[in-house]
N, C-alpha and C positions, 0 to 999 in steps of 0.2 A: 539493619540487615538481619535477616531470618536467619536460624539455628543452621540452616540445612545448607544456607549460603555461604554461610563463613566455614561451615567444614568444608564444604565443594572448595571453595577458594586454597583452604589450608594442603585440601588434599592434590588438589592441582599445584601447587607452589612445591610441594612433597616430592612430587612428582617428576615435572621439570626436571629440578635440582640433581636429579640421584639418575638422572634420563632414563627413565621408566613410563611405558607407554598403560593405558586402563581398556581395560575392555570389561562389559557386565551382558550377563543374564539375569534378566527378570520374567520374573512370574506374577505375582501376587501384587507389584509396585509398577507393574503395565506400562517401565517407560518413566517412570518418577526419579528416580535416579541417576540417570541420562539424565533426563531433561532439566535438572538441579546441578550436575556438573556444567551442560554441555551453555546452562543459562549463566558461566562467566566467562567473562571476556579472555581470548587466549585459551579454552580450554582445545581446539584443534591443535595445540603442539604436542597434547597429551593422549587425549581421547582419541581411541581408534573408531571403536562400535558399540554398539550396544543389541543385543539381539532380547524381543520380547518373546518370550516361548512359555506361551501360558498354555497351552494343551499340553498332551503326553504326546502327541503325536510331533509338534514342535520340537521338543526337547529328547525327542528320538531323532530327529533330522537333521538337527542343526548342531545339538551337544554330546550328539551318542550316547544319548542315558539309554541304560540296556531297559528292555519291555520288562527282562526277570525285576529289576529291580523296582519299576512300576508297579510291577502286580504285587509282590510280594510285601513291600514297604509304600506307595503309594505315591504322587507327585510333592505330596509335603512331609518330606521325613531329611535326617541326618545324610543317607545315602546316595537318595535324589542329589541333593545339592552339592554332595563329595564327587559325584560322577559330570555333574553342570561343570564343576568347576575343571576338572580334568580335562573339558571336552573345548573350554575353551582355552586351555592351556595347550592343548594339541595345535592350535590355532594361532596361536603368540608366534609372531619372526624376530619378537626381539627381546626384550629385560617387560615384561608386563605383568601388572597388579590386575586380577581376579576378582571379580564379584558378582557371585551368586545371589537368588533372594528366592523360596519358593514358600509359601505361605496360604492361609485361610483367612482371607479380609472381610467375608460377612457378603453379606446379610445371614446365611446358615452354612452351620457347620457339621460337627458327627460328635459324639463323643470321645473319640479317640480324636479329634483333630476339631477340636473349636475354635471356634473365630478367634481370633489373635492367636493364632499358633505360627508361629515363622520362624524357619531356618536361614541363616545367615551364613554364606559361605566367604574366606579371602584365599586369596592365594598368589603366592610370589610365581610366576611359570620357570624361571630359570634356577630358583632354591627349592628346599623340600619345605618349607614354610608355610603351613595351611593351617586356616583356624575355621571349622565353623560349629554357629552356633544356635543354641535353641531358644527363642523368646517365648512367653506368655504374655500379649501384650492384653489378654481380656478382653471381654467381649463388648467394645466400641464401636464407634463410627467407621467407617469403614477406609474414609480416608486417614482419620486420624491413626490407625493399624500402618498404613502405604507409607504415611512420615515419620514414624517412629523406626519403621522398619528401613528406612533410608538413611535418618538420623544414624542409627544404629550401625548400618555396612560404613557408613564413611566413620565413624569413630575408628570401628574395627579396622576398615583400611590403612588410619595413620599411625593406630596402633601397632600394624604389622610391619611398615617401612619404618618406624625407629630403630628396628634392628638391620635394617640394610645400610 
């Protein structure tokens, strides 16, 4: 069983347990995330949706990321993915775990924003409990950036329900 599978599982069994539904935003993981939870069995008593909002223009539609915050800080920064996650905590009808992802997976990057650069967002919708964070995964393969970056939010995830 792959790394990414046994957290999906952990994280779904997490989940369940505590009756906490997931919902995620992707950017930079196009859907990787989703489709590594939504790939165990049972995970519909948990997963609601998963939205891919890889433009700015998605992530203004779908997550109410403000344009200011676009322009200003950029689709891959700290703020971006504090606003993703708010937006789909606006969104939650019930006890739901949060995960954001917006990132630079390559082929090119900028200087300020190199390939392997990814923000990891969690968050609890009905607690104040938010963590997110900043990777440098280095400038790799582009899928190997998407599973680390996935690796990474479900760690983060079961990280954040030990305390619920």
């Amino acid at each position: 069983m792959l790394k990414s599978q046994k957290l999906s599982k952990e994280l779904l069994e997490s989940c369940l347990q505590k009756s906490i539904k997931l919902i995620t935003a992707e950017s930079c993981t196009g859907g990787l995330l989703s489709a590594n939870i939504t790939g165990i069995a049972g995970s519909s008593a948990v997963f609601s949706y998963g939205i891919i909002c890889y433009s700015n223009e998605s992530k203004r539609k779908f997550l109410n990321v403000d344009v200011k915050t676009l322009k200003s800080h950029g689709a891959v920064s700290f703020e971006t993915v504090r606003e993703m996650l708010a937006g789909l905590c606006k969104q939650a009808v019930s006890k739901t775990l949060t995960i954001a992802i917006s990132g630079v997976a390559g082929p090119s990057g900028s200087e300020s924003k190199p390939v392997g650069l990814v923000f990891i967002g969690v968050k609890l919708s009905s607690y104040d409990t938010e963590v997110v964070t900043e990777h440098n995964f280095g400038n790799i393969d582009r899928n190997k950036i998407q599973q680390k970056s996935v690796n990474e939010a479900l760690k983060m995830s079961l990280d954040i329900l030990k305390n619920v």
